[in-house]
C-alpha positions in Angstrom: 0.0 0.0 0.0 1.0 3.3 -0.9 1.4 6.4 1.9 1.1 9.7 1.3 1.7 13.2 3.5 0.4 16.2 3.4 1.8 19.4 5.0 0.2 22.9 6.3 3.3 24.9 7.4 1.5 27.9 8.6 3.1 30.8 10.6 0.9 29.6 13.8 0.9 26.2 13.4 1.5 22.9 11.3 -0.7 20.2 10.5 0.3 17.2 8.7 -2.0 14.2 7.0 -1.2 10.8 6.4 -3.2 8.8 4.0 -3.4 6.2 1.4 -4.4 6.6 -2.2 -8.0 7.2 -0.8 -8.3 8.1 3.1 -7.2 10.4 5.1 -5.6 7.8 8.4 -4.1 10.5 10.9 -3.3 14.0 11.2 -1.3 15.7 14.2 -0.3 19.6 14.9 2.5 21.2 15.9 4.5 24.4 16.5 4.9 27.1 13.3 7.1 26.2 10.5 6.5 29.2 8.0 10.5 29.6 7.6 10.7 33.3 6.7 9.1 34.1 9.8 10.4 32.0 12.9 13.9 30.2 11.2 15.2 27.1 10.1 15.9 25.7 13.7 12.2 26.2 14.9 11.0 25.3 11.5 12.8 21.7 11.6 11.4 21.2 14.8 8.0 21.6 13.9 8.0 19.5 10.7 9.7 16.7 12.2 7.6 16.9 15.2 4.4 16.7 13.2 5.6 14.3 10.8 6.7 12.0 13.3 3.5 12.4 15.4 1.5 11.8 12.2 3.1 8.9 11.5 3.2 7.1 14.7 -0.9 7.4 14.6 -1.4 6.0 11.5 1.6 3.4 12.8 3.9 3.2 10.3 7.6 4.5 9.5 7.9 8.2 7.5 10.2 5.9 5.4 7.3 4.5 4.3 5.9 7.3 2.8 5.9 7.4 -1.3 5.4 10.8 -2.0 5.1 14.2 0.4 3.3 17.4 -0.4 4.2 20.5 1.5 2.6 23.9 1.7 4.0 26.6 2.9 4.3 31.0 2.6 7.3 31.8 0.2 7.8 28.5 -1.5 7.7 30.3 -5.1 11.3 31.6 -3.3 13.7 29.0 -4.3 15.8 29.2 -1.1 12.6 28.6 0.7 11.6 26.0 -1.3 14.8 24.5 -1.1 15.4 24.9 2.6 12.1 23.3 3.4 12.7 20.3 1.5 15.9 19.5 2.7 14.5 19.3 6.5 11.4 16.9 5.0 14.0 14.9 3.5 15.4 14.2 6.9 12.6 12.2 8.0 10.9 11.4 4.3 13.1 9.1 1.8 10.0 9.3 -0.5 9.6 12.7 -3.0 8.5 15.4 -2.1 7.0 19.0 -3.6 7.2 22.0 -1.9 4.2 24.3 -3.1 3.0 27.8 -1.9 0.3 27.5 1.0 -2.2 29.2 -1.6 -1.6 26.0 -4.1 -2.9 23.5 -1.5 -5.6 26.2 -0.3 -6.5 26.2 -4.2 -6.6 22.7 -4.4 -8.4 21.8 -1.2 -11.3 24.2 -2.6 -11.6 23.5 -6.2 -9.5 20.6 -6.8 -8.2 21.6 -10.4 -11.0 23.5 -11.8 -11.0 27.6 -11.6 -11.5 29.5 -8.8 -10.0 32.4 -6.1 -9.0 31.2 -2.9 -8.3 34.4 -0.2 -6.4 33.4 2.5 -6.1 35.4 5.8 -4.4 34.0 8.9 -0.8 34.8 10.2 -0.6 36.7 6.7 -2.9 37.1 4.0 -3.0 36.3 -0.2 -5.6 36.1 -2.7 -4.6 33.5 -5.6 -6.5 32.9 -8.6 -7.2 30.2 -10.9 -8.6 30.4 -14.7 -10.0 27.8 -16.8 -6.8 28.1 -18.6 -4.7 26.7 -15.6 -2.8 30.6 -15.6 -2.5 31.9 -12.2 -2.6 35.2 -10.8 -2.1 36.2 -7.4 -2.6 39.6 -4.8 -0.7 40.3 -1.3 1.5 38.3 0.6 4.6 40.4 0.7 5.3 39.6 3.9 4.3 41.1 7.5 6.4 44.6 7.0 5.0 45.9 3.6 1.9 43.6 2.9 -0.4 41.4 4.2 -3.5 43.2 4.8 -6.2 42.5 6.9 -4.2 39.4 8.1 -4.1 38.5 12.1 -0.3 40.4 12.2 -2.2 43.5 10.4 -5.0 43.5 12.7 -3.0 43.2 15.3 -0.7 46.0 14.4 -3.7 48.4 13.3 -5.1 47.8 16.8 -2.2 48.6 19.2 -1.7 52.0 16.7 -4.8 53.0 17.3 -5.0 52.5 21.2 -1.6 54.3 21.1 -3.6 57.3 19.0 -6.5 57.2 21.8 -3.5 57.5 24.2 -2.3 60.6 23.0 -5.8 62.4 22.9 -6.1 61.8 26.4 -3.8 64.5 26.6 -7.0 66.3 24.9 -8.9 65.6 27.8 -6.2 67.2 30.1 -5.3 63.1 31.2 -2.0 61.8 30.8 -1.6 59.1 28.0 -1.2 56.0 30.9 -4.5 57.5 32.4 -6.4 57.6 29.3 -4.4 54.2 28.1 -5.6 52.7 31.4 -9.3 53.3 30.6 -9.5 51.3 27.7 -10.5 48.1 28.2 -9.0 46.7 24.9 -5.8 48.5 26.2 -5.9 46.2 29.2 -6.4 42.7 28.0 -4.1 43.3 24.7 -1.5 44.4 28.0 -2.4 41.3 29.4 -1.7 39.1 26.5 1.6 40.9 26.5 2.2 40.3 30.0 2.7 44.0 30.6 0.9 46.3 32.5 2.0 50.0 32.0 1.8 52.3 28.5 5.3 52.3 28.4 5.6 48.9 28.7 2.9 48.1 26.0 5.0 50.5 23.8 8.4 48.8 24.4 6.7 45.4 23.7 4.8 47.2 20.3 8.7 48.1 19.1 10.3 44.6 19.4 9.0 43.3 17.1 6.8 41.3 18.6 4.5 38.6 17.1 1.3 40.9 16.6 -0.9 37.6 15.9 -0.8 36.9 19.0 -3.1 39.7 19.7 -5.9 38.4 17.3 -8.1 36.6 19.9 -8.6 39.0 22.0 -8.9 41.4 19.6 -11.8 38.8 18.0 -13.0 38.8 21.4 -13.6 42.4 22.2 -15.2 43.0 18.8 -17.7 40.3 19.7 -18.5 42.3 22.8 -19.0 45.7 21.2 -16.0 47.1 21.3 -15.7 50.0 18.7 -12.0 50.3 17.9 -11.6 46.2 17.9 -14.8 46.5 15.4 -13.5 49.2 13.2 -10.1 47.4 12.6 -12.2 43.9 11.6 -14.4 45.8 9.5 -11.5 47.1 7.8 -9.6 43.7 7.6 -12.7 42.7 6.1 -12.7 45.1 3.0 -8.6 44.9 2.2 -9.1 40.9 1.9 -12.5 42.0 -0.6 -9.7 44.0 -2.0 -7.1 41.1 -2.6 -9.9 38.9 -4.5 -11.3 41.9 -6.7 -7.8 42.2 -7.8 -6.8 39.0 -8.9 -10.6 38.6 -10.9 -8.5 40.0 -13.9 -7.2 36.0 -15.1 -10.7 35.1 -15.9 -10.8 38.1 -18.7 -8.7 35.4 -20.3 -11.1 33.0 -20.5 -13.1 32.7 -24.2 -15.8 32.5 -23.7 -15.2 34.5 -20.4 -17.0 32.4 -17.3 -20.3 32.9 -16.2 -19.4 32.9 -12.4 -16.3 33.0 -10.5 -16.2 30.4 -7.6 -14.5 32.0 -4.3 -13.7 30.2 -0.9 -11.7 31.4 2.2 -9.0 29.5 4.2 -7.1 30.6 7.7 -7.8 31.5 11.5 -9.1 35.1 10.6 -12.2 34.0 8.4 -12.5 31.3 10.7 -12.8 33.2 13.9 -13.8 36.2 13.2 -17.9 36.9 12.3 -17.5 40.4 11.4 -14.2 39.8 9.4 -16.5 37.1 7.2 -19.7 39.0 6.7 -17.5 42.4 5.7 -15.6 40.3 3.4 -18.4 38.8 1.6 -20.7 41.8 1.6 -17.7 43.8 -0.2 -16.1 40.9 -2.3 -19.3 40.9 -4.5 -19.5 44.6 -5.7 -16.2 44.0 -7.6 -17.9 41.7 -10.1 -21.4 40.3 -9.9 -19.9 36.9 -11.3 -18.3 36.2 -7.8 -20.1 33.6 -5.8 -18.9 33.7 -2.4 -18.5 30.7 -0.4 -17.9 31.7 3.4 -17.4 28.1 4.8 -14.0 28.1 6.1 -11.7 25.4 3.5 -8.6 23.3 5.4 -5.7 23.8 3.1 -4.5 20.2 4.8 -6.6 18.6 2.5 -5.9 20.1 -0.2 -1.9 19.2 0.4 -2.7 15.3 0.8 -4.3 15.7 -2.6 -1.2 17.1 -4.5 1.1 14.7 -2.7 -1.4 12.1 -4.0 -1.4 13.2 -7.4 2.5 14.3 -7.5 4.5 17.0 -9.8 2.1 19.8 -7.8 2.6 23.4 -9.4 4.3 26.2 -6.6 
């Protein structure tokens, strides 16, 4: 019998599935391997950890496995690609295709027929795919110049904006840790940050810190009615509407052109976040009536298994 594994090397998390020509037999999580962002030393440790934890489930030996499949941000890069597949190869004798985390997202939607798949989770990318097999893609730059309306962005816009309310305190004849204080979002944001004064919030905010981290409680507070959490979602909403409307421009190719473009959504921001999924699908349909939203959340895992099954997957 033949295995297969399929890899989600997100900037969170990684998931990896084992499976045979036709079912899925185990799947297991660990730590982030998206390379760019945490390394190649924490990035080896999570795909070895997961691939080992898969395989132990579905009891059998990774040398077993025929072919692997593994998506991940910045594959298209060569050293990326490269890097990623030399740390599978520790573990995996068997081949194996290193694909951009859009591709299995792609896949795990529409298998190979057209499509846009918008992804928004540690980052954020809207990829597209004709009835021509071309490709065009929107975002994903990476955390300092791109990825709007991602968990890092949202996180990021937030923490600005509390800073902002900060400083018009001073309005209000307060000091900025007064006024900072009075904010409840400022306080559980704190707390996630395990400080507990302005000017420790602002030295965490300048580290460099892992804005993500932020997200659920920013999810959280916008779920209770807070306004600034609410505006920031609402706007992460429309730049991902943004990301798909831009992409729509491969199916111009198409003679005859399509009659409706098929859409889905993947990653932890659609998937937690209510307002983030309604704003998005409210605005994703006044760039082109064609666009038939789909708002059910898609697992890029699968769609990995399924290009490790079929082999020579496109990056």
């Amino acid at each position: 019998m033949a295995y297969y594994i399929g890899i989600d090397g997100g900037g969170s998390k990684t998931t990896c599935a084992v499976g045979d020509d036709e079912h899925v037999i185990a799947t297991a999580t660990a730590g982030p391997s998206n390379i760019t962002r945490v390394g190649e030393v924490q990035a080896r440790e999570s795909l070895h950890t997961v691939i080992r934890a898969a395989c132990a489930m579905a009891r059998i030996d990774p040398a077993q496995i025929k072919r692997a499949c593994v998506g991940v941000a910045g594959a298209g890069r060569e050293e990326v690609a490269v890097a990623v597949r030399k740390i599978v190869a520790e573990m995996v004798p068997g081949e194996i295709d290193v694909v951009g985390d859009m591709a299995i997202a792609l896949d795990a939607a529409f298998g190979s027929g057209p499509g846009v798949i918008v992804i928004a989770g540690t980052g954020s990318i809207a990829y597209a795919r004709n009835a021509r097999g071309e490709t065009a893609r929107a975002g994903g730059w990476g955390c300092a110049v791109s990825d709007q309306g991602s968990a890092h962005w949202i996180g990021r816009a937030v923490v600005r904006d509390l800073l902002e309310a900060a400083d018009r305190g001073l309005e209000d004849e307060k000091d900025a840790e007064s006024a900072a204080q009075a904010l409840p979002l400022f306080r559980e944001l704190a707390a996630v940050w395990r400080v507990s004064s302005l000017d420790g919030f602002v030295r965490k905010a300048n580290s460099n810190p892992d804005f993500a981290e932020l997200f659920p409680a920013i999810v959280a507070a916008g779920d209770s009615g807070d306004a600034l959490a609410l505006r920031i979602l609402t706007m992460a909403g429309a730049l991902l509407a943004g990301l798909a409307g831009v992409v729509r421009h491969i199916f111009k190719r198409d003679k005859p052109e399509i009659s409706s473009i098929p859409l889905a959504v993947a990653g932890g921001v659609f998937r937690h976040s209510s307002r983030v999924r309604e704003v998005f699908g409210e605005e994703v349909c006044k760039f082109d009536a064609r666009i038939l939203p789909n708002l059910q959340v898609v697992e890029p895992l699968a769609g990995a298994l399924q290009l490790a099954r079929k082999g020579n997957a496109k990056r």
